[in-house]
KOLGU-4560 file (N, C-alpha, C; in nm, 3 decimals, padded with zeros to 5 digits):
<recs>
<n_xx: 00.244 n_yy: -01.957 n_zz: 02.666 ca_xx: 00.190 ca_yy: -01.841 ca_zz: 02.599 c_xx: 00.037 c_yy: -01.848 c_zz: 02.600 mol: A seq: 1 type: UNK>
<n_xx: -00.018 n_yy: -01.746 n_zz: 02.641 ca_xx: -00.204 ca_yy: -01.754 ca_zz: 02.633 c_xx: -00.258 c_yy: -01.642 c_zz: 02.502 mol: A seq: 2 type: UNK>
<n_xx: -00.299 n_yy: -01.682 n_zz: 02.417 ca_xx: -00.367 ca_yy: -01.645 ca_zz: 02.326 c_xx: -00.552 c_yy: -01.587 c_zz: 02.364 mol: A seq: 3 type: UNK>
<n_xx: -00.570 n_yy: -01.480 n_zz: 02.315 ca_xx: -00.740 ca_yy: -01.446 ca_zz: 02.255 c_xx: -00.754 c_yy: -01.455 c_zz: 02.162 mol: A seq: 4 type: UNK>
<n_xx: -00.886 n_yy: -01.472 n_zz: 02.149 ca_xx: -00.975 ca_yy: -01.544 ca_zz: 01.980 c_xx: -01.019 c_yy: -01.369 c_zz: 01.995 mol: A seq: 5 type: UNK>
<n_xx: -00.983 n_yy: -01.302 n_zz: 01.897 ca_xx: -01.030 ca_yy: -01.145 ca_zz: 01.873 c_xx: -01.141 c_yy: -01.129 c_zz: 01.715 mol: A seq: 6 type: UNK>
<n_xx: -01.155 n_yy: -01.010 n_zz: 01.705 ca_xx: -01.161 ca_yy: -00.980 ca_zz: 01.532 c_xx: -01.110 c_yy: -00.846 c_zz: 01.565 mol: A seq: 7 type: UNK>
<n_xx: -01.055 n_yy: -00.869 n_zz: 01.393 ca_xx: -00.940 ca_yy: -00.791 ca_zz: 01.315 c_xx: -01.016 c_yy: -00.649 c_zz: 01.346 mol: A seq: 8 type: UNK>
<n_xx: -00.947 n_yy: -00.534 n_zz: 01.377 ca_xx: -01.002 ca_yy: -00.381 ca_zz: 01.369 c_xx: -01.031 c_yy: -00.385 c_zz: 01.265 mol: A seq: 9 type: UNK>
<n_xx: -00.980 n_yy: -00.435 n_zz: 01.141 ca_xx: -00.962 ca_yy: -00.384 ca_zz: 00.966 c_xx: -01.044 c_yy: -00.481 c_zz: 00.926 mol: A seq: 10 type: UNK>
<n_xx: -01.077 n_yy: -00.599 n_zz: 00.919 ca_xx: -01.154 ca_yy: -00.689 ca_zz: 00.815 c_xx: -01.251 c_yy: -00.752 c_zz: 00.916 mol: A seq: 11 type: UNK>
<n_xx: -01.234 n_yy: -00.766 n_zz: 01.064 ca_xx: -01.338 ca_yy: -00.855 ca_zz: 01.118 c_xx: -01.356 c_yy: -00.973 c_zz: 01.101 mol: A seq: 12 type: UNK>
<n_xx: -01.186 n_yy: -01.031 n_zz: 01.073 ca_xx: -01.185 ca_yy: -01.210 ca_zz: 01.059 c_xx: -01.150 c_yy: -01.236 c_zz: 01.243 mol: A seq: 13 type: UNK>
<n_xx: -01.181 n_yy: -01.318 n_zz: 01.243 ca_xx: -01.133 ca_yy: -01.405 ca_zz: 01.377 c_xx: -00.979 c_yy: -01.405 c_zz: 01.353 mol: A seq: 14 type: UNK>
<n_xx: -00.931 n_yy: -01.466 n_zz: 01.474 ca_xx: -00.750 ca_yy: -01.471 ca_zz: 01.487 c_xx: -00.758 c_yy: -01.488 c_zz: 01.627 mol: A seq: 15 type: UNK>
<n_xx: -00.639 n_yy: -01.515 n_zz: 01.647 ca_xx: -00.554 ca_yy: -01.543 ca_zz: 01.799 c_xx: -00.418 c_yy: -01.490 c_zz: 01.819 mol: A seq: 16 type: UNK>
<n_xx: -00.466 n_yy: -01.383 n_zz: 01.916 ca_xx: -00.359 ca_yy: -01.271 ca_zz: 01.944 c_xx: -00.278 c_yy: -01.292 c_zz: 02.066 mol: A seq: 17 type: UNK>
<n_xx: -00.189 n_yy: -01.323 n_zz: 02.074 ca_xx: -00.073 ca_yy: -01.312 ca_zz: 02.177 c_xx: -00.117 c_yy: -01.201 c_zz: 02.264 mol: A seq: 18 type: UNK>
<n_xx: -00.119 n_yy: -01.249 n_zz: 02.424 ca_xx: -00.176 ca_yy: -01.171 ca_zz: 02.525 c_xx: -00.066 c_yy: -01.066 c_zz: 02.543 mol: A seq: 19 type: UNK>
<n_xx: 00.077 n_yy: -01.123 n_zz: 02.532 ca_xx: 00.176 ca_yy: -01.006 ca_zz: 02.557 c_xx: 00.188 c_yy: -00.881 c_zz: 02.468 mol: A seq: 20 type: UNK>
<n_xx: 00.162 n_yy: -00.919 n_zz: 02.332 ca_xx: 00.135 ca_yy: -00.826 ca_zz: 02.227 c_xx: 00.000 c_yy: -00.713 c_zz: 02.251 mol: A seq: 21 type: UNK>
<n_xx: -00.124 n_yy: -00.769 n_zz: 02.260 ca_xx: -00.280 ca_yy: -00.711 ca_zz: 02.316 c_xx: -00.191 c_yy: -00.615 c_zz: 02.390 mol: A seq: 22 type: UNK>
<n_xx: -00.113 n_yy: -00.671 n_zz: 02.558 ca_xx: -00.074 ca_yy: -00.568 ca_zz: 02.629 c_xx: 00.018 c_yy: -00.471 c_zz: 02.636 mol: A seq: 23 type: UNK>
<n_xx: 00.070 n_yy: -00.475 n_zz: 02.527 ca_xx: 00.164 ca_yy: -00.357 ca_zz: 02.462 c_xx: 00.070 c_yy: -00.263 c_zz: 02.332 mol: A seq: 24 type: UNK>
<n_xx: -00.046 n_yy: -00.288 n_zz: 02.342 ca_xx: -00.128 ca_yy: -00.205 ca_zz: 02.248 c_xx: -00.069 c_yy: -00.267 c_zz: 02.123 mol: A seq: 25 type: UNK>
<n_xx: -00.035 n_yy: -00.386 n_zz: 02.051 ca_xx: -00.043 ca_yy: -00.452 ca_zz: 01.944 c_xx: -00.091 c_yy: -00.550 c_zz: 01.875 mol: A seq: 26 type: UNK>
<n_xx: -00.129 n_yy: -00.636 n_zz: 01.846 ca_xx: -00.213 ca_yy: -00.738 ca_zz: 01.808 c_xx: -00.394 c_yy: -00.686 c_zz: 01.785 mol: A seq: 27 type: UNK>
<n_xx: -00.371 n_yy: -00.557 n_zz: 01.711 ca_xx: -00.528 ca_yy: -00.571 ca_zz: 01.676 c_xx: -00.551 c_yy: -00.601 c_zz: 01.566 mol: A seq: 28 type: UNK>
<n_xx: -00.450 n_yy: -00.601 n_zz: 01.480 ca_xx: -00.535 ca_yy: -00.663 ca_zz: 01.336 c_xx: -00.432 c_yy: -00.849 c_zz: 01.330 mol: A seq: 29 type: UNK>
<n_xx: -00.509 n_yy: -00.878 n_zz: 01.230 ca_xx: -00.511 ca_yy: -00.976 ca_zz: 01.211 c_xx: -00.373 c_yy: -01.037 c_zz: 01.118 mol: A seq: 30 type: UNK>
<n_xx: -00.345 n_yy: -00.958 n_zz: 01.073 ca_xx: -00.237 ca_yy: -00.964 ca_zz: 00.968 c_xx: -00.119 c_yy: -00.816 c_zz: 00.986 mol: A seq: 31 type: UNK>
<n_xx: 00.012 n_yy: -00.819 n_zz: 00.916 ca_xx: 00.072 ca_yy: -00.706 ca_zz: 00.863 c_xx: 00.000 c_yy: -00.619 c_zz: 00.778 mol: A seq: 32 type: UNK>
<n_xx: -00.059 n_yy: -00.682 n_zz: 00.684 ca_xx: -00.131 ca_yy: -00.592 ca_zz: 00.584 c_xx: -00.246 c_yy: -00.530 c_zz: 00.569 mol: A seq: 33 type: UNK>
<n_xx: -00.318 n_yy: -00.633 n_zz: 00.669 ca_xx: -00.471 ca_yy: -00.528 ca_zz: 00.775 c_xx: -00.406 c_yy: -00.443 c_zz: 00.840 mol: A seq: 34 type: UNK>
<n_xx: -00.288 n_yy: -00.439 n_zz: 00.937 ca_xx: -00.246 ca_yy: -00.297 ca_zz: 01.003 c_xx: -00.216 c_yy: -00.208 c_zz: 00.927 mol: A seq: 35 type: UNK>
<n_xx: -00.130 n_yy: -00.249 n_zz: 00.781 ca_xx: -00.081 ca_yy: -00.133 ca_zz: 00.736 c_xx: -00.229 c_yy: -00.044 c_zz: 00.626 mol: A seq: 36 type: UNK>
<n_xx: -00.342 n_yy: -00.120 n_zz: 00.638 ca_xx: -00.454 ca_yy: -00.070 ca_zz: 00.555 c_xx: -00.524 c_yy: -00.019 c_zz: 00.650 mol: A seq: 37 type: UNK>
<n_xx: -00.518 n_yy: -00.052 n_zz: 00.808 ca_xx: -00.609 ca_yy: 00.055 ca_zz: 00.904 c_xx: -00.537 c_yy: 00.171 c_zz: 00.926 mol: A seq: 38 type: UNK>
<n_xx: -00.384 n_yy: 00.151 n_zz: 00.947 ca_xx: -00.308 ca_yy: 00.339 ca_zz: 00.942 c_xx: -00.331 c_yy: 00.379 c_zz: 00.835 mol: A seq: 39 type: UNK>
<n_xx: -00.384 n_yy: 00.340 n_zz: 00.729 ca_xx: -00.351 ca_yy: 00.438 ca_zz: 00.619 c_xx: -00.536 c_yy: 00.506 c_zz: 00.627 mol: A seq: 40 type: UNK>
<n_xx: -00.575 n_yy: 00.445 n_zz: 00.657 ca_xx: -00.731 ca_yy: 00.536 ca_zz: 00.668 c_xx: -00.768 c_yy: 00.587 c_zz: 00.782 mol: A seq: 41 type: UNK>
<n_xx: -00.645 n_yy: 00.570 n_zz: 00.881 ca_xx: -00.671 ca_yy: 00.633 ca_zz: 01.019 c_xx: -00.615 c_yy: 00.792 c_zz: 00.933 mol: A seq: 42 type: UNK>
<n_xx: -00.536 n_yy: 00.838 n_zz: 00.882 ca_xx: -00.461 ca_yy: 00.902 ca_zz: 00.812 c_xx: -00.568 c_yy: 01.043 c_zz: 00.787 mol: A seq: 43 type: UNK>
<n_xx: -00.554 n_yy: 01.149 n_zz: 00.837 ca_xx: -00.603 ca_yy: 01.292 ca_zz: 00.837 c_xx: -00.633 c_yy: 01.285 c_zz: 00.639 mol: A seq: 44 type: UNK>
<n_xx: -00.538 n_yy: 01.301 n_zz: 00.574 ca_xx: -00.539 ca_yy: 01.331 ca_zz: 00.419 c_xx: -00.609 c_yy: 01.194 c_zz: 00.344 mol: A seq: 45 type: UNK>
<n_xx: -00.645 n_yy: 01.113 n_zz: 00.412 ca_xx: -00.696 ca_yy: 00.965 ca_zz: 00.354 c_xx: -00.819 c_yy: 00.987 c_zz: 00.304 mol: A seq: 46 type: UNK>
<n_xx: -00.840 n_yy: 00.911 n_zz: 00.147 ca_xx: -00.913 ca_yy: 00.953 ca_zz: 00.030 c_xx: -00.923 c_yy: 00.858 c_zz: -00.075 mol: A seq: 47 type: UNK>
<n_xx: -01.040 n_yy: 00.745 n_zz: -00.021 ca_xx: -01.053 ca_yy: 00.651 ca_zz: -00.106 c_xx: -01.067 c_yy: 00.652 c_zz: -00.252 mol: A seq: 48 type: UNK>
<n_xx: -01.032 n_yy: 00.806 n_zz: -00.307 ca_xx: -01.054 ca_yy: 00.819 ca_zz: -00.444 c_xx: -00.923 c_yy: 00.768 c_zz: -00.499 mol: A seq: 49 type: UNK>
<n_xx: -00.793 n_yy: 00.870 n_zz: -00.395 ca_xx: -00.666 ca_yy: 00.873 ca_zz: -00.416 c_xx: -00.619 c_yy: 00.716 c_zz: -00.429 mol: A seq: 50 type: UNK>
<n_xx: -00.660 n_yy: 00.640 n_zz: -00.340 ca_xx: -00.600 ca_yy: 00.499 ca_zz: -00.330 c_xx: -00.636 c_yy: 00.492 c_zz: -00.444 mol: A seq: 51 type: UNK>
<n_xx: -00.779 n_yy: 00.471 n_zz: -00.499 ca_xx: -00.790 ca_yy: 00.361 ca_zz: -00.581 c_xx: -00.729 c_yy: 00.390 c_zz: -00.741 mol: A seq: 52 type: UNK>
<n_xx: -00.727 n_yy: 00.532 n_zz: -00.761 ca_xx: -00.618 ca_yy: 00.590 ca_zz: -00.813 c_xx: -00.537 c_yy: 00.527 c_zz: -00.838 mol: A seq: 53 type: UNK>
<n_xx: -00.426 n_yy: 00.522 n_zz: -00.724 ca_xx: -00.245 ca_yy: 00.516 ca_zz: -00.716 c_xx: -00.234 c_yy: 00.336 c_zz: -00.744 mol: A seq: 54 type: UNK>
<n_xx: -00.332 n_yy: 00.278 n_zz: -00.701 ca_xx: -00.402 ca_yy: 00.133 ca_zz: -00.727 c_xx: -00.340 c_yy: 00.121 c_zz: -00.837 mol: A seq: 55 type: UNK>
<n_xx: -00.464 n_yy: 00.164 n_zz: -00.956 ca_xx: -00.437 ca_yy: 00.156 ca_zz: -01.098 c_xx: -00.324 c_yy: 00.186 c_zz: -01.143 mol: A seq: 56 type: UNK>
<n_xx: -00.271 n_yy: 00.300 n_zz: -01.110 ca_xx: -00.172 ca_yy: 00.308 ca_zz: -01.138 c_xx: -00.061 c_yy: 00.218 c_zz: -01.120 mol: A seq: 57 type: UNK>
<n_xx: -00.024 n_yy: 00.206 n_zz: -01.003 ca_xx: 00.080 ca_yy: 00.080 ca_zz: -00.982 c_xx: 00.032 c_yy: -00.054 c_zz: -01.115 mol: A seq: 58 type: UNK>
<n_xx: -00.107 n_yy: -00.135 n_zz: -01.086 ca_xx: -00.105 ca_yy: -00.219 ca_zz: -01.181 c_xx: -00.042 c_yy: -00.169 c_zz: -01.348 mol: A seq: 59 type: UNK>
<n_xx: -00.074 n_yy: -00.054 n_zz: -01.363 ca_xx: -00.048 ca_yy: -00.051 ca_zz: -01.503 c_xx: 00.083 c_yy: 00.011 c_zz: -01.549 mol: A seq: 60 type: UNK>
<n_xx: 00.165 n_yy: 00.038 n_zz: -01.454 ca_xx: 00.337 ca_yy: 00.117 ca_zz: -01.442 c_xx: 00.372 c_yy: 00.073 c_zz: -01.559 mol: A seq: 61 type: UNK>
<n_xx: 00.363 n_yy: -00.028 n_zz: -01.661 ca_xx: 00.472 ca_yy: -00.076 ca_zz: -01.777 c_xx: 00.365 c_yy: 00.017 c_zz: -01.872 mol: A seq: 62 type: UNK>
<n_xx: 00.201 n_yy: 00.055 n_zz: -01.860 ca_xx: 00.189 ca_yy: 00.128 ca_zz: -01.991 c_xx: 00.261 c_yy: 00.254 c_zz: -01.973 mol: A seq: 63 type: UNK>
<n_xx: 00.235 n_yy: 00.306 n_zz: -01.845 ca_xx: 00.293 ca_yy: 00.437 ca_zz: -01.831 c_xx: 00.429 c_yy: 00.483 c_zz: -01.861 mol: A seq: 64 type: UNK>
<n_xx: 00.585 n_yy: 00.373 n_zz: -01.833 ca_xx: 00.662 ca_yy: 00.381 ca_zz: -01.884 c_xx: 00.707 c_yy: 00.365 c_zz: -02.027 mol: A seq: 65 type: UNK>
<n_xx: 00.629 n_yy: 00.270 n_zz: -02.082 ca_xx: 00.618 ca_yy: 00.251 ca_zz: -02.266 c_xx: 00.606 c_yy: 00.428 c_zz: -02.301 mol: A seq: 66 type: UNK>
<n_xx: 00.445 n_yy: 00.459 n_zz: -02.236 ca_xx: 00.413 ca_yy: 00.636 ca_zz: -02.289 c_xx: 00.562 c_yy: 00.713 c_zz: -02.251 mol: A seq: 67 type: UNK>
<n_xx: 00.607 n_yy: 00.665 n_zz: -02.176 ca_xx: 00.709 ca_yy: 00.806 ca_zz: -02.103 c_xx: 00.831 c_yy: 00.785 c_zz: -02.246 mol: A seq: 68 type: UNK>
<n_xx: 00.870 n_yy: 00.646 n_zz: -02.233 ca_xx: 00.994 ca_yy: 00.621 ca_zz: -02.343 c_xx: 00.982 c_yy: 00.669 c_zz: -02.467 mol: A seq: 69 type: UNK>
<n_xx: 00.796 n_yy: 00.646 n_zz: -02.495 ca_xx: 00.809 ca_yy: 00.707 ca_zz: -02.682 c_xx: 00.774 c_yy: 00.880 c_zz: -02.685 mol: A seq: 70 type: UNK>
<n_xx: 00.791 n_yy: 00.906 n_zz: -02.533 ca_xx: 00.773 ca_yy: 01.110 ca_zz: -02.561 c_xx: 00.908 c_yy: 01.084 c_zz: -02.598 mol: A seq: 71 type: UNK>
<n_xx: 01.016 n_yy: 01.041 n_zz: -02.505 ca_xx: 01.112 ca_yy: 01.103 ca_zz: -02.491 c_xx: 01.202 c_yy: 01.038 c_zz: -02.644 mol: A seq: 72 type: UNK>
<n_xx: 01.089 n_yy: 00.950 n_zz: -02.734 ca_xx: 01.194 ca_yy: 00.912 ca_zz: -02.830 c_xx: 01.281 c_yy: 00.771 c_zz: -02.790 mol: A seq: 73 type: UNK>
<n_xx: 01.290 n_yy: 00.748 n_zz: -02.667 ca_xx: 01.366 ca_yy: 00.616 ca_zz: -02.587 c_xx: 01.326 c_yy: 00.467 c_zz: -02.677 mol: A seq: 74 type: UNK>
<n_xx: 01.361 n_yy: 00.387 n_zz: -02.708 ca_xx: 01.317 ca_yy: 00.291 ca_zz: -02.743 c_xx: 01.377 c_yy: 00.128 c_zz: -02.662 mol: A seq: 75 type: UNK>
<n_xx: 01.477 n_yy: 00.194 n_zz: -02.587 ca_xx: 01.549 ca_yy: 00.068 ca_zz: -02.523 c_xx: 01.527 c_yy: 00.050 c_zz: -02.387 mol: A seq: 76 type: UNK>
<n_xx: 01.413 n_yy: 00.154 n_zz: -02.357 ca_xx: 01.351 ca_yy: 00.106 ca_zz: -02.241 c_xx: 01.443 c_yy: 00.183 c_zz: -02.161 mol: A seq: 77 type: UNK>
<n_xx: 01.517 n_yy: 00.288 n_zz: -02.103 ca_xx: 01.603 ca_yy: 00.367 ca_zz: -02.056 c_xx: 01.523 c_yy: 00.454 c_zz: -01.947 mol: A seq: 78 type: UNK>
<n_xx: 01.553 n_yy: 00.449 n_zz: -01.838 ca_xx: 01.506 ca_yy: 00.546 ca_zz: -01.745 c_xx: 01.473 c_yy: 00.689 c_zz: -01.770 mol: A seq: 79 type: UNK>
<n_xx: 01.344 n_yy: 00.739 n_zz: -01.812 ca_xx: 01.331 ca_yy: 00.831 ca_zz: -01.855 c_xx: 01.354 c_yy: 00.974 c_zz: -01.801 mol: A seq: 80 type: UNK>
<n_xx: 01.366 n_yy: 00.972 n_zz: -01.695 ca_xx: 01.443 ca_yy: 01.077 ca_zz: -01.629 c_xx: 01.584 c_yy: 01.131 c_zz: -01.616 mol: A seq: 81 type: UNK>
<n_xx: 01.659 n_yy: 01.002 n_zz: -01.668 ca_xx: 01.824 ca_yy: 01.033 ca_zz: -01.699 c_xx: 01.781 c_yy: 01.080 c_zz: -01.799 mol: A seq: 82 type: UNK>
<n_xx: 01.760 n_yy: 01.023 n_zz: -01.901 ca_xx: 01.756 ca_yy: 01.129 ca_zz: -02.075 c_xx: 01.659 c_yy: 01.219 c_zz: -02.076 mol: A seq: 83 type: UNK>
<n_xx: 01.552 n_yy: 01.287 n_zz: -02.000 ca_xx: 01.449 ca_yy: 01.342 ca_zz: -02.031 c_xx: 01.449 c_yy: 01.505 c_zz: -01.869 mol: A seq: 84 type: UNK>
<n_xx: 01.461 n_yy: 01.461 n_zz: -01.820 ca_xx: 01.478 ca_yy: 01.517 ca_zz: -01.641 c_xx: 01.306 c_yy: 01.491 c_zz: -01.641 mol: A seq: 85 type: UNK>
<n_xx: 01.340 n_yy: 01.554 n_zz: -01.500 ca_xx: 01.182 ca_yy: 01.558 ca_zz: -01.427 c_xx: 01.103 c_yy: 01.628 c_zz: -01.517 mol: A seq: 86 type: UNK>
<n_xx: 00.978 n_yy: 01.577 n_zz: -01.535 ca_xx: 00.860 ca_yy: 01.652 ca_zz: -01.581 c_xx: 00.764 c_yy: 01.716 c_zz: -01.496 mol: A seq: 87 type: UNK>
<n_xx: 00.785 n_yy: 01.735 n_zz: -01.330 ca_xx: 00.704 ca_yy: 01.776 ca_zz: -01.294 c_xx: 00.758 c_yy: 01.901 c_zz: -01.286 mol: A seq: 88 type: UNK>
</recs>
């Protein structure tokens, strides 16, 4: 197997990319999770406001479900959409 010493499209670390991969148009980033962070800003609707947004959000999902359980009155922690339906 022959390897290149590249940098990442997405972060610009060094790495060593499998020549067979390079020649199938794969091995430009460095990782799974550098590729999946360069499609998402290759992305027409991509909006570093939105990420950092949906960010926070994810970290903080248990306040947001606590708020959702005490609209709906829930106290046992119950999927708020079975007892409540969609709110959008």
């Amino acid at each position: 197997m022959d390897f290149t010493l590249r940098k990442c499209d997405n972060c610009n670390k060094q790495y060593y990319a499998d020549n067979r991969n390079l020649n199938r148009g794969w091995g430009l980033c460095c990782s799974k999770r550098c590729a999946a962070k360069k499609r998402e800003k290759s992305k027409p609707t991509y909006n570093p406001q939105t990420v950092l947004e949906n960010n926070y959000r994810r970290e903080h999902w248990h306040d947001y479900q606590k708020q959702d359980d005490s609209y709906c009155g829930l106290d046992d922690g119950l999927d708020y959409l079975s007892e409540c339906g969609d709110k959008d």
